[in-house]
LUMDO-97116 format. One record per residue: residue in three letters; x, y, z of N, C-alpha, C in turn. Coordinates in Angstrom, 1 decimal. Atoms other than C-alpha are relative to their C-alpha. Example, Ala and Ser with C-alpha at 12.3 -4.5 7.8 and 13.67 -1.06 7.14 Angstrom:
% LUMDO-97116
residuo_n_east_n_north_n_up_ca_east_ca_north_ca_up_c_east_c_north_c_up
ALA_0.9_-1.2_0.0_12.3_-4.5_7.8_0.9_1.2_0.0
SER_-0.9_-1.1_0.0_13.7_-1.1_7.1_-0.8_1.1_0.8
***
This chain:
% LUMDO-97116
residuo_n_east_n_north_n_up_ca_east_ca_north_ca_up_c_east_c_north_c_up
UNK_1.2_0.2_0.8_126.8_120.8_93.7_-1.2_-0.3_0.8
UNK_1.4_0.0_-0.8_123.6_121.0_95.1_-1.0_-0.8_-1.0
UNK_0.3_1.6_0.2_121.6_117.4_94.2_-1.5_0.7_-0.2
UNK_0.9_-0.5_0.1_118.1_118.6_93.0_-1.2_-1.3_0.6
UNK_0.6_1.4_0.3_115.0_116.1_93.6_-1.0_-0.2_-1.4
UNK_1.0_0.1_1.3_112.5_115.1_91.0_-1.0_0.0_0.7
UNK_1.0_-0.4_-0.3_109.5_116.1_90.8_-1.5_-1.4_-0.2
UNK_1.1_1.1_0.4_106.1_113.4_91.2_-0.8_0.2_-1.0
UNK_1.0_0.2_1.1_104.4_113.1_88.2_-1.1_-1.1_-0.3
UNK_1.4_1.0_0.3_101.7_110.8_88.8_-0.7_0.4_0.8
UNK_1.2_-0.7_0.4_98.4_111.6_88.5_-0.9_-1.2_1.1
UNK_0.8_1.0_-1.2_96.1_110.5_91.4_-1.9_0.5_-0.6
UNK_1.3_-0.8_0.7_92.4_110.6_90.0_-1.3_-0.9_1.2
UNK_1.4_1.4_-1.0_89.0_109.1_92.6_-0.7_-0.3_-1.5
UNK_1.0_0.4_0.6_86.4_107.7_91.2_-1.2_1.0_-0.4
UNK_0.9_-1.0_0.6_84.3_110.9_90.6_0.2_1.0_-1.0
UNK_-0.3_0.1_1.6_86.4_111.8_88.0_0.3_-0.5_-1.1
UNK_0.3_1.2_0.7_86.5_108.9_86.3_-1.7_-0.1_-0.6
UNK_0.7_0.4_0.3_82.9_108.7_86.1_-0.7_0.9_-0.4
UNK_0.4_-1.5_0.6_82.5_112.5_85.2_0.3_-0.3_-1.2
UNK_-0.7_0.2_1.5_84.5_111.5_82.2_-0.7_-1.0_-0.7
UNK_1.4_1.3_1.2_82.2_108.0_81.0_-0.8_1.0_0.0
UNK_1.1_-0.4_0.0_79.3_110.3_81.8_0.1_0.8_-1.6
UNK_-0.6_-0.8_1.4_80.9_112.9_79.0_0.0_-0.3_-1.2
UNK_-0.2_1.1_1.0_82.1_110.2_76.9_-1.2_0.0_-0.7
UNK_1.4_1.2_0.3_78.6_108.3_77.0_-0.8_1.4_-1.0
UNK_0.7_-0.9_0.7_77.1_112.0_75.7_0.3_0.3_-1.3
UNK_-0.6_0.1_1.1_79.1_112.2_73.0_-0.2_-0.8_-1.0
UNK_0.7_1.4_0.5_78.4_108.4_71.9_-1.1_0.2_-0.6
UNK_1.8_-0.4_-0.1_74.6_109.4_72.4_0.0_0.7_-1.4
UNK_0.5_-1.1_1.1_74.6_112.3_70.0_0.7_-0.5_-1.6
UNK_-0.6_1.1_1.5_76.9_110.2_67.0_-1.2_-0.7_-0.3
UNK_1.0_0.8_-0.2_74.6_107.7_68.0_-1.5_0.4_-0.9
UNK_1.1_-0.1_0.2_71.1_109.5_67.7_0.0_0.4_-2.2
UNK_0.0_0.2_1.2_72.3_110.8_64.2_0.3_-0.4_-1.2
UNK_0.2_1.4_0.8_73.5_107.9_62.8_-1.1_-0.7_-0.4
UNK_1.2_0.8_0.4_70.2_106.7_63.2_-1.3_0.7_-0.8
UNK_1.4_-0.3_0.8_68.2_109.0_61.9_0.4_0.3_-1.6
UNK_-0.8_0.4_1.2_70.9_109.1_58.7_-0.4_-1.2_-0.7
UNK_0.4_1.0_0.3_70.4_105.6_58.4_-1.5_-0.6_0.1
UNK_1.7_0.4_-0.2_66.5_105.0_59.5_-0.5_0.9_-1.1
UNK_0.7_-1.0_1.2_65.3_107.8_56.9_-0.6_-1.1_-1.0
UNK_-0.2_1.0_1.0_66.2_106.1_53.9_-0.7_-1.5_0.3
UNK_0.4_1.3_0.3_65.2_102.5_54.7_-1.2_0.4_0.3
UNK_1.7_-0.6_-0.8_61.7_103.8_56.3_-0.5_0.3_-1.7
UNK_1.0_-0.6_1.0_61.0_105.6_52.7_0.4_-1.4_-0.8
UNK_-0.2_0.5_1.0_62.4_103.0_50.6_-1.3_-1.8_0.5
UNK_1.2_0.5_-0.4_60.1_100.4_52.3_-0.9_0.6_0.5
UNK_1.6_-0.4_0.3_56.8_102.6_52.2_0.2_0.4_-1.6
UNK_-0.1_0.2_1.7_57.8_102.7_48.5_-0.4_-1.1_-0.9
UNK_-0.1_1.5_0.7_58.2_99.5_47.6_-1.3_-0.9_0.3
UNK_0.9_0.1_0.2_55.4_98.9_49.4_-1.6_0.6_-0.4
UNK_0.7_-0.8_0.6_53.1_101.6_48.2_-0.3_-0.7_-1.9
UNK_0.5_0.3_1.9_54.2_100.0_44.0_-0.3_-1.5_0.2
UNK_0.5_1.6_0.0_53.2_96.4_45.3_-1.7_0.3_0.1
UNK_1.6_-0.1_-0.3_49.8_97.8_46.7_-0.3_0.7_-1.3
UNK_1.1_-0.7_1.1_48.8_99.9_43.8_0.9_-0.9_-1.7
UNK_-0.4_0.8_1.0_50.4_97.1_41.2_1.1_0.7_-0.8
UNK_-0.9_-0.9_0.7_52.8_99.8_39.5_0.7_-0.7_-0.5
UNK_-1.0_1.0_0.6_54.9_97.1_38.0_1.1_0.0_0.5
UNK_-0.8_0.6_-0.8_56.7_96.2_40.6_-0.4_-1.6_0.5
UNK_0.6_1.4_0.1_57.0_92.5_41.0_0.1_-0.1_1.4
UNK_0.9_0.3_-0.8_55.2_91.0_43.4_-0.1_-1.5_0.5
UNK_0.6_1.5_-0.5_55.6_87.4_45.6_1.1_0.4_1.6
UNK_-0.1_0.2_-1.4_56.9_86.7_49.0_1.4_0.5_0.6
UNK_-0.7_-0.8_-0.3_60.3_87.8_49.3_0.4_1.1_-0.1
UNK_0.0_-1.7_0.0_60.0_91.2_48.4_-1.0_0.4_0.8
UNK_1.1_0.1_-0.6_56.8_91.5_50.2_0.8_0.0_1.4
UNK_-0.2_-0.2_-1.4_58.5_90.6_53.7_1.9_1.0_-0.1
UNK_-1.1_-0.2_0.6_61.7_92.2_52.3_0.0_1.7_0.3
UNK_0.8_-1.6_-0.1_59.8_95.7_52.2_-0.2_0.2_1.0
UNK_0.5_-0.3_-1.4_58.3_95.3_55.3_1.0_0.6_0.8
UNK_-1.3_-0.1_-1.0_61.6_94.6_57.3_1.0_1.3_-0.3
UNK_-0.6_-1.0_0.7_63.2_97.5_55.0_-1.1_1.4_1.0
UNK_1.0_-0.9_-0.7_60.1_99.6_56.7_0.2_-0.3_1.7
UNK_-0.1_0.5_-1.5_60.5_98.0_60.3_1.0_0.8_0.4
UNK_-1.2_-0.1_-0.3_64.1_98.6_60.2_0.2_1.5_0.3
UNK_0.4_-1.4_0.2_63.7_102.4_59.1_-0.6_0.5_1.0
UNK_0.8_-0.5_-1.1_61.1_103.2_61.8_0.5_-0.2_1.2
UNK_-0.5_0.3_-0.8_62.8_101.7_64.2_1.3_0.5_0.5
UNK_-1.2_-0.7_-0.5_66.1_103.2_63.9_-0.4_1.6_0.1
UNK_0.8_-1.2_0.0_64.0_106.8_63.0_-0.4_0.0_1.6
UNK_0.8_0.2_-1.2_62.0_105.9_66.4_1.5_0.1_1.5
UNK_-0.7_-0.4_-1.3_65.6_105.3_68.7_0.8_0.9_0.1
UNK_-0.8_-1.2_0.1_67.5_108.2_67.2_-0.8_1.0_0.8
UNK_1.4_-0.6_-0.6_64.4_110.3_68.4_0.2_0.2_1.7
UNK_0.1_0.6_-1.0_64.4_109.0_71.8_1.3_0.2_0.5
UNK_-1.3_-0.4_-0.3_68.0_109.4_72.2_0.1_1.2_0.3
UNK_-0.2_-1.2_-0.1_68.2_112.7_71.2_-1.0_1.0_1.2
UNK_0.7_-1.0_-1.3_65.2_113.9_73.6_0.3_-0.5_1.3
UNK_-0.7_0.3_-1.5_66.6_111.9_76.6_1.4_0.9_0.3
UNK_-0.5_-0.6_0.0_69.5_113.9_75.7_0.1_1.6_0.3
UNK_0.3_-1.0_-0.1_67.9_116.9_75.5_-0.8_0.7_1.7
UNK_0.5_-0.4_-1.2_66.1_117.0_78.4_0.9_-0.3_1.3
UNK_-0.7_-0.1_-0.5_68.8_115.9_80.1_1.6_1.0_1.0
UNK_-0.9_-0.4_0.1_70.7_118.2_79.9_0.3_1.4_1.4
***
């Protein structure tokens, strides 16, 4: 009987394929990422210049201090996630 050997099956990897792969990864992330935010930034962006649009023109929307900064931050929040989705996506883009 002739005794066979086994064969090596482990996987030798450097570090420039490891970091070929985060790079990949991280792109991937990026682009979930940028559209999540412009999904989620939309919406709060219009819904505070709404809210505050029927405070400014009285529309009968009530009107005192927690809604007032309530709106704002609803507007902050919105522009701000609109603003890094953006930014994402063209660092992405030009990156490429």
């Amino acid at each position: 009987m002739k005794q066979t050997e086994k064969e090596d099956h482990t996987v030798i990897m450097s570090d420039e394929y490891l970091s070929e792969s985060g790079v990949q990864g991280g792109k991937a992330i990026a682009e979930h990422i940028s559209i999540g935010s412009f999904i989620l930034g939309m919406p709060f962006l219009i819904l505070g210049i709404i809210a505050l649009a029927a405070i400014a023109l009285h529309s009968g929307f009530q009107y005192n201090a927690a809604i007032l900064i309530g709106s704002v931050l609803l507007m902050v929040i919105g522009l701000l996630l609109t603003i890094g989705g953006y930014m994402i996506y063209r660092n992405k883009q030009t990156n490429q």
